[in-house]
C-alpha positions in Angstrom: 6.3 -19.0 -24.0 10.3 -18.3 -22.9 10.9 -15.1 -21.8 15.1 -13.7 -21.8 16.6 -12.4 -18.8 15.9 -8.9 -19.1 12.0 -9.3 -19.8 11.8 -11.4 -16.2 13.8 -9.3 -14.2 11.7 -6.5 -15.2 8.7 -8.4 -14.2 10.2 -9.5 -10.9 11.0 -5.5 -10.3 7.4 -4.9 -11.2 5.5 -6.7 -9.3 8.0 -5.9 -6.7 7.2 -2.4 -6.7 3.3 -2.3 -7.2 3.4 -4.6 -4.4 5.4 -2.3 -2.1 3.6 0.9 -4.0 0.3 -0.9 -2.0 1.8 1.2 1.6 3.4 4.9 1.3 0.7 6.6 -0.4 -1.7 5.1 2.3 1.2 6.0 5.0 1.5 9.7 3.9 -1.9 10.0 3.3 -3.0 8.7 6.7 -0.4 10.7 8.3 -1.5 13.9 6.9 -5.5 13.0 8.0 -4.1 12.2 11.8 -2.4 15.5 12.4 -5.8 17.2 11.3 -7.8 14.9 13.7 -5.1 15.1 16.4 -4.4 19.0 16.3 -8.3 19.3 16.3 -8.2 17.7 19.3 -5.6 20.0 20.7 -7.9 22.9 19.8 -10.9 21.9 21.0 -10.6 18.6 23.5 -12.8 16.8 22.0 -13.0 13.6 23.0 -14.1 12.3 19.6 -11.0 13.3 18.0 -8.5 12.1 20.1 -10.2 8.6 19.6 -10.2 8.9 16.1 -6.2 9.6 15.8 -5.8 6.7 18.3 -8.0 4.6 15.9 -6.1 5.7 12.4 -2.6 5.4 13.9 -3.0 1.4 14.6 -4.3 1.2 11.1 -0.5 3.5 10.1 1.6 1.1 12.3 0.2 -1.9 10.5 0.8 -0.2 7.1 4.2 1.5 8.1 5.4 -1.9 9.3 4.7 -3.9 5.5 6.1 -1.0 3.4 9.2 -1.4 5.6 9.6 -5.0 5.2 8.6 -5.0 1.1 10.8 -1.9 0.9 13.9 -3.3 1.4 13.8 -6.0 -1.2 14.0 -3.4 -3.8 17.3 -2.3 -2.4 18.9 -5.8 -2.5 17.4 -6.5 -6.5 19.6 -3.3 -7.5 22.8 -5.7 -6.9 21.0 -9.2 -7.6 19.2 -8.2 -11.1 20.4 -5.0 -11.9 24.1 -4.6 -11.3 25.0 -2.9 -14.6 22.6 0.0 -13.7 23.4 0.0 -10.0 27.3 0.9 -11.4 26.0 3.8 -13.5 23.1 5.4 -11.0 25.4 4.7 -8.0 27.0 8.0 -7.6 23.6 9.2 -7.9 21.6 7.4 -6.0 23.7 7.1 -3.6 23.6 10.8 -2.1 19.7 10.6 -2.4 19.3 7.5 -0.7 21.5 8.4 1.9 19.4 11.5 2.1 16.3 9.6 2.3 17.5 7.5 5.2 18.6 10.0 7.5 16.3 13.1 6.8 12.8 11.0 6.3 13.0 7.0 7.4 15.1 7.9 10.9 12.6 10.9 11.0 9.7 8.7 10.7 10.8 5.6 13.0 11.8 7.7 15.3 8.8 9.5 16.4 7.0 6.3 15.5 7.3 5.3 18.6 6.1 8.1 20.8 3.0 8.0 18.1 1.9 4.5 19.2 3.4 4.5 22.5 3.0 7.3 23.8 -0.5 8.8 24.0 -0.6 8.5 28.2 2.6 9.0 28.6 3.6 12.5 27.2 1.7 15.5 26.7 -1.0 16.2 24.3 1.8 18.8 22.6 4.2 16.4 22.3 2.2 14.0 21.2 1.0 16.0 18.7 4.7 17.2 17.3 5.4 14.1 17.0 2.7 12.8 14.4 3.6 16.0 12.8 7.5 14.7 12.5 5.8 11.0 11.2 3.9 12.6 8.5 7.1 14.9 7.9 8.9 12.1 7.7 6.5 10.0 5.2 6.3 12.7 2.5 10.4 13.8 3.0 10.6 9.8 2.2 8.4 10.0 -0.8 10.4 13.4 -1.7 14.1 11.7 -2.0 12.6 8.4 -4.3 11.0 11.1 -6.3 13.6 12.8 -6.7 16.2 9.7 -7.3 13.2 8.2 -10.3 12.6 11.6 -11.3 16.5 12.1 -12.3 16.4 8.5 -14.7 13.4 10.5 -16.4 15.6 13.7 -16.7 18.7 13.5 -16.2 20.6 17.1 -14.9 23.5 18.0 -12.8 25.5 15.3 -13.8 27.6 13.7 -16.9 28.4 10.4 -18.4 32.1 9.1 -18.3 33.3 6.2 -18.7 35.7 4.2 -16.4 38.1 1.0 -16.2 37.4 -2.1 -14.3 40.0 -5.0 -14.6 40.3 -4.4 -18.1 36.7 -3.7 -18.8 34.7 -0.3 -19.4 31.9 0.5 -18.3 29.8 3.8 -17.9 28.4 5.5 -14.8 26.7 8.8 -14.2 28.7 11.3 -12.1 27.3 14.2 -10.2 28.4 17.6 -10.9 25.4 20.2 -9.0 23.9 18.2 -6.7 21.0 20.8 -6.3 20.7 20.8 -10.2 20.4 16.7 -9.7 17.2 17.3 -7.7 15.5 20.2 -8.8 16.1 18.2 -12.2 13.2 19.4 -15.0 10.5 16.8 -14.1 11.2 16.3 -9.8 9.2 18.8 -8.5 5.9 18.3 -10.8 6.0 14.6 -10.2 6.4 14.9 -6.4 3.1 17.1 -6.0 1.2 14.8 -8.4 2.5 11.7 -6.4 1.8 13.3 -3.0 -1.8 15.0 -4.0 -2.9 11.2 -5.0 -1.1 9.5 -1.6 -3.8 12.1 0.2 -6.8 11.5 -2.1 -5.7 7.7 -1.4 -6.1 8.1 2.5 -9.1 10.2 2.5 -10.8 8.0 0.4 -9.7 5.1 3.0 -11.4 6.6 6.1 -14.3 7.5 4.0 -14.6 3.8 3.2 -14.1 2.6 6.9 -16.0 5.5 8.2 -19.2 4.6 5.3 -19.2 1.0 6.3 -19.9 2.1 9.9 -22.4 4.6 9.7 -23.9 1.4 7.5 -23.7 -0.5 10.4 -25.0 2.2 12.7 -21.6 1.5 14.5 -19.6 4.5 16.4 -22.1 6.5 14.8 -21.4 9.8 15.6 -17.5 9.3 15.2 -17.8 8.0 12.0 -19.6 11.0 10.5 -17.0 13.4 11.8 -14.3 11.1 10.7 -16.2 10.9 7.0 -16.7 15.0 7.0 -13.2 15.4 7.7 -11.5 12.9 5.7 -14.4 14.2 2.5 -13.4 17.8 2.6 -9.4 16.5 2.4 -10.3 13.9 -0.3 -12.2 16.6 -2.1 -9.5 19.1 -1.8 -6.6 16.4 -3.2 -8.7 15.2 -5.8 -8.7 18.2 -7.3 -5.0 19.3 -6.5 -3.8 15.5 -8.1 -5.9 16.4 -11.4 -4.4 20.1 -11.6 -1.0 18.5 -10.9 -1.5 15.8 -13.1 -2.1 18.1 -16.0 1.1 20.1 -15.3 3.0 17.2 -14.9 2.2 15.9 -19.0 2.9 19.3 -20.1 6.7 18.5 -18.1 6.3 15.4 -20.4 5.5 16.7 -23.6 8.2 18.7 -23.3 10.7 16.4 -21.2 10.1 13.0 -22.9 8.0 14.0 -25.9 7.9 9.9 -26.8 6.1 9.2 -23.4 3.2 11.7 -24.3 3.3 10.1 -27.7 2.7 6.7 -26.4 0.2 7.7 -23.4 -1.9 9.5 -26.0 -1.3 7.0 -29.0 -0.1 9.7 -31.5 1.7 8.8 -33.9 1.6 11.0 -36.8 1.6 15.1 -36.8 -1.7 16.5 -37.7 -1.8 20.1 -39.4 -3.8 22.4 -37.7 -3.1 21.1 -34.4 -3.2 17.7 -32.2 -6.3 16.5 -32.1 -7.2 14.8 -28.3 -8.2 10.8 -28.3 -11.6 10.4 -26.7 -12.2 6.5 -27.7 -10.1 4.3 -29.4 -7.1 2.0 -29.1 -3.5 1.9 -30.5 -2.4 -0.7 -33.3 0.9 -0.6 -33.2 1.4 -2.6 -36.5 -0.2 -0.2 -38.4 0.5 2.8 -36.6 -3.5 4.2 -36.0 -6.6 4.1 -33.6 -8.7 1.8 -33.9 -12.3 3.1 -33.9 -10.6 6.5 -33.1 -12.9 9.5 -31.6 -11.1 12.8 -31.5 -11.4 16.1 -30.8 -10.0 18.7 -33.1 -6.9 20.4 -31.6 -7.6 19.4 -28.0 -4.2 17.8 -27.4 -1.9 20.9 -28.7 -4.5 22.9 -26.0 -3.9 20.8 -23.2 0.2 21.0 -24.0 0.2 24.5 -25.6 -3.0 26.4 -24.1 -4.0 27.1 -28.3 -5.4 24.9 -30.6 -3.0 24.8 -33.3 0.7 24.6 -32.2 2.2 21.0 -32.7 3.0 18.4 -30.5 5.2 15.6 -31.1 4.1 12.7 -32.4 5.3 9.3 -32.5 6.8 9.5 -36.3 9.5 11.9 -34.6 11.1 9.8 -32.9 14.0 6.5 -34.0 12.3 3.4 -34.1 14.9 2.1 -31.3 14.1 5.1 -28.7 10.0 4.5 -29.2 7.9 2.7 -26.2 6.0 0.3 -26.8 2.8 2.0 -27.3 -0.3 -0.1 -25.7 0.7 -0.5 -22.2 1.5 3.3 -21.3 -1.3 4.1 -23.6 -4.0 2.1 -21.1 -2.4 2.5 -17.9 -2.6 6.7 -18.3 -5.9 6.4 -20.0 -7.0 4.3 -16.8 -5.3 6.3 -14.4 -7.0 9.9 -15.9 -9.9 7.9 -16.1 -10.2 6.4 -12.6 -9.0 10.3 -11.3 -11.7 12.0 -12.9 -14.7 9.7 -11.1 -12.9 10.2 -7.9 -13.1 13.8 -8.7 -17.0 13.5 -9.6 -17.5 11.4 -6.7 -16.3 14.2 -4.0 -17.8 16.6 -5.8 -21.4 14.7 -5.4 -20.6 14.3 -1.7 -19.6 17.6 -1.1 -22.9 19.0 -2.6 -24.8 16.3 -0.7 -22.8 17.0 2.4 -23.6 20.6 2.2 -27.5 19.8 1.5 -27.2 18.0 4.8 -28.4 14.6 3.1 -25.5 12.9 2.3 -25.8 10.3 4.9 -29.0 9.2 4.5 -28.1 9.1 0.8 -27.3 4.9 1.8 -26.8 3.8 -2.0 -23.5 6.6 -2.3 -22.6 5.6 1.5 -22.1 1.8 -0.1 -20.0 3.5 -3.3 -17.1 5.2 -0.8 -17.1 1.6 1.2 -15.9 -0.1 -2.5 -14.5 3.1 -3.6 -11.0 2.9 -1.7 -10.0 0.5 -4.8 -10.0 3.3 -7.4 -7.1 5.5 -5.4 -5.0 2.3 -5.2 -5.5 1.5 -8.9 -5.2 5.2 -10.1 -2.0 5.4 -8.4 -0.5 1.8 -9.6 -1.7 2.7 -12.9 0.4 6.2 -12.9 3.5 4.2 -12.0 3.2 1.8 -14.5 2.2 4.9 -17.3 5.4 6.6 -15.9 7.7 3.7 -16.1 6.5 1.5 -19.1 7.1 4.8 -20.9 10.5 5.7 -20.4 11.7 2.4 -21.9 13.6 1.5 -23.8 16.0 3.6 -21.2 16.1 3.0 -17.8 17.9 6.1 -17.5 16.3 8.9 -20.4 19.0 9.1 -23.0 21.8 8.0 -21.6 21.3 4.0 -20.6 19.1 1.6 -22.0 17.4 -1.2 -20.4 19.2 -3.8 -21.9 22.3 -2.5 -21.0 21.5 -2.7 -17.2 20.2 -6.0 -16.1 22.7 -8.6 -15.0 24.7 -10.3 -17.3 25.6 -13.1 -14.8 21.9 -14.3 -14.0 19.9 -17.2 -15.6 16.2 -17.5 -16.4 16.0 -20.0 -14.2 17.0 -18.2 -11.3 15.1 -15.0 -11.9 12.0 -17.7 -12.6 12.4 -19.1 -9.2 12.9 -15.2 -7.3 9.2 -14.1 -9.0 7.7 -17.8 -8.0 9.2 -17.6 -4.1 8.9 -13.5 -4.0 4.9 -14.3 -5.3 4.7 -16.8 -2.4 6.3 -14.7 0.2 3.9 -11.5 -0.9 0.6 -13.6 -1.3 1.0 -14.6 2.8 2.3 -11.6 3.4 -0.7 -9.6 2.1 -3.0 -12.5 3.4 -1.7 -11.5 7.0 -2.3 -7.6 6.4 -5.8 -8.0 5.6 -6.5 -10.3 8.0 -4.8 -7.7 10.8 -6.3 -4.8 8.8 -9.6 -6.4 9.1 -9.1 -7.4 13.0 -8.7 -3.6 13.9 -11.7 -2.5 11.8 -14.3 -4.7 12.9 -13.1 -3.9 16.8 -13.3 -0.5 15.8 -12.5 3.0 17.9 -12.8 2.9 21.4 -15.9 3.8 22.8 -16.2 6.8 24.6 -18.2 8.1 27.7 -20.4 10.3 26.4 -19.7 12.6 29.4 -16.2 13.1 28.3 -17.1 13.9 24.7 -16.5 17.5 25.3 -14.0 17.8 27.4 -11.0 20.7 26.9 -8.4 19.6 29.5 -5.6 22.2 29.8 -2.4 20.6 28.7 -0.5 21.7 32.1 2.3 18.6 32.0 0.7 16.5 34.3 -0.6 12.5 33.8 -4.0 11.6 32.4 -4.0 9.8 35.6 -3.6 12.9 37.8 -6.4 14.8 35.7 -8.6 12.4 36.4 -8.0 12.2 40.2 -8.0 16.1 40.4 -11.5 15.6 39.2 -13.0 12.9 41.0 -12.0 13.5 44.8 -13.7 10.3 46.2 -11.4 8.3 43.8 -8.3 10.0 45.1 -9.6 9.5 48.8 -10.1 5.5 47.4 -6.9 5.3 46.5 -5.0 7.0 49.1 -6.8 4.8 51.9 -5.8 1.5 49.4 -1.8 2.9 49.9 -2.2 3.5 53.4 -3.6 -0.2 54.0 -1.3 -1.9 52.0 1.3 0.0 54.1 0.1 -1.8 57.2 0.0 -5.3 55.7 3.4 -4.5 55.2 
């Protein structure tokens, strides 16, 4: 099997992007669960919590680190395997990358550093503001992508003209409101979807971690507090992600009618109403659903709130502007389907929780340790649903795919990118699960079990000089240390 130029690069770009797509969800969901554990420990000085946010923000460094160093090669395929495109979006994209740079990555980095530095060396306030600003940081990040992919799915605030290079034309989108370029029609409901599932991603992380210890009867205590916490925010997102998600395909249906088309397989208009897929799969020879199980009308209620208005179907729509139908089609069904047993899984814990027998309940303890897999595929899933069902445009109604890939490139050479790309990624990931792994089996630091409760004013002064205002005899040790090393002297 040969595949053109256009079909690889879009793989390469693919598995590009899930690859990368594997780190800021974690990262903004992660940063979200630290600044509850960290300002609980500003409220209450607990012990228990400040070890947890130590604990959590080794595990963000390591995963803030790879989506840095897989992030950037996205940037350099733009010029490699998709000049044409880069010409038309780079008015565009421009002003919200730029944006994303300075108000979100230099956010991020930048307090990085007190984060993982700088727990004994500033105060407990500042130390706190800044995993604040990292998590700030992470979701403005998240915010300006959004908004840049959002505008290819609706396109506003801009127009298409078309301009004269060396005798050649070509097209590129200019800006004309760049506040109607971000609050485009679909922006805003796709960046809560995408950053209710980067939580219900890192809750459902520390659950796993935190199950597998209790398992263990390892840092017991910690890990039941770090499981309560991260439950109740996992329970919370899981539920804001499927409200989301539901406002975000009405957006669709009424945004990129096609897309819902394809992710619910309808192709022809039913009177009376859309009827809702239940089972079934698409043949797109013949244009039906194999072994189709519907329910009357449920589709024009999801879109329309009644059971009867219509909802575009596939037949609408020019053969050349249809998606392909089976690959959207699985990847929402997978992704609504994954969603909804997250959902029914929190809720289960929840109750338990609440019944006080959730952790001796050992059989549901080993489901959250294996369950951190259905966040990660529920979110690749939605990407690959979101993207696979724009096409055949790259940017919705005014450039196709075809149109954008470089015209300069071989198959050979993007052959030989994916191959040394799928090397590169496979040692790469290799490395951050063996590091991953390395930080998990060591585990939170273990704590006195004196200083569990212990509500230290935060008055300025060192760790180090809290601890010697407590303990007098140490001070006395010390000072008589100084004085005799001043007489060897």
């Amino acid at each position: 099997m040969t595949f053109d130029v256009e079909t690889l690069s879009r793989i390469q770009f693919a598995l590009t992007v899930m690859f990368h797509y594997l780190f800021p969800p974690l990262s903004i969901g992660l940063g979200a669960i630290m600044v509850i554990m960290e300002g609980a420990y500003l409220r209450t000085g607990n012990r228990q919590y400040e070890t947890m946010a130590r604990f959590w923000t080794r595990i963000f460094a390591v995963n803030f680190a790879m989506g840095v160093a897989t992030g950037i090669v996205m940037e350099f395929q733009f010029g490699t395997n998709w000049s044409s495109y880069s010409r038309f979006v780079g008015d565009v994209f421009g002003s919200a990358l730029a944006a994303e740079g300075i108000f979100a990555f230099f956010l991020e980095s930048g307090f990085l550093s007190v984060l993982v530095f700088g727990w004994d060396r500033v105060g407990k306030r500042m130390h706190f503001f800044s995993t604040c600003m990292v998590c700030l940081g992470a979701i403005f990040s998240s915010v300006w992508i959004i908004i840049a992919n959002s505008w290819q799915q609706t396109p506003a605030g801009s127009h298409v003209e078309t301009v004269l290079v060396n005798g050649l034309e070509f097209k590129r989108a200019v800006i004309d409101d760049f506040w109607a370029m971000v609050f485009n029609p679909s922006s805003m409901a796709r960046l809560a979807h995408t950053v209710a599932a980067a939580f219900v991603l890192g809750a459902f992380v520390v659950m796993s971690i935190s199950a597998f210890y209790i398992l263990k009867n390892r840092h017991l205590e910690l890990a039941k507090k770090m499981f309560r916490i991260a439950l109740i925010f996992g329970g919370v997102s899981t539920l804001m992600a499927g409200a989301l998600g539901h406002h975000q395909a009405k957006v669709v249906a009424e945004t990129q009618p096609a897309k819902l088309a394809a992710f619910e397989g309808y192709f022809h208009a039913e009177p009376g109403g859309a009827p809702l897929l239940l089972m079934g799969y698409p043949d797109e020879e013949t244009e039906t659903i194999k072994h189709g199980v519907f329910f009357p009308g449920g589709l024009s209620f999801l879109v329309h709130n009644d059971f009867h208005t219509p909802v575009t179907a596939m037949e609408a729509i020019p053969k050349e502007d249809r998606p392909h139908v089976m690959i959207p089609f699985l990847a929402f069904h997978v992704m609504v389907g994954v969603g909804s047993g997250l959902i029914g899984l929190s809720v289960l814990a929840l109750f338990l929780l609440w019944r006080g027998k959730l952790f001796q309940t050992r059989w549901l303890l080993w489901v959250f340790v294996f369950a951190s897999v259905g966040p990660y595929i529920a979110n690749q899933a939605g990407w690959v649903a979101c993207e696979a069902g724009r096409q055949p445009w790259v940017v919705y109604g005014q450039l196709r795919t075809s149109e954008a890939y470089s015209k300069s490139l071989t198959s050979g050479q993007v052959m030989a990118s994916i191959v040394m790309f799928g090397v590169i990624y496979a040692l790469l990931f290799a490395v951050w699960v063996y590091v991953l792994n390395d930080k998990i089996q060591h585990g939170p630091e273990e704590i006195d079990p004196s200083e569990q409760e212990n509500p230290i004013k935060d008055t300025g002064v060192t760790n180090l000089e809290q601890v010697l205002a407590k303990d007098p005899k140490r001070m006395t040790m010390i000072m008589r240390k100084g004085d005799s090393k001043k007489t060897d002297i």
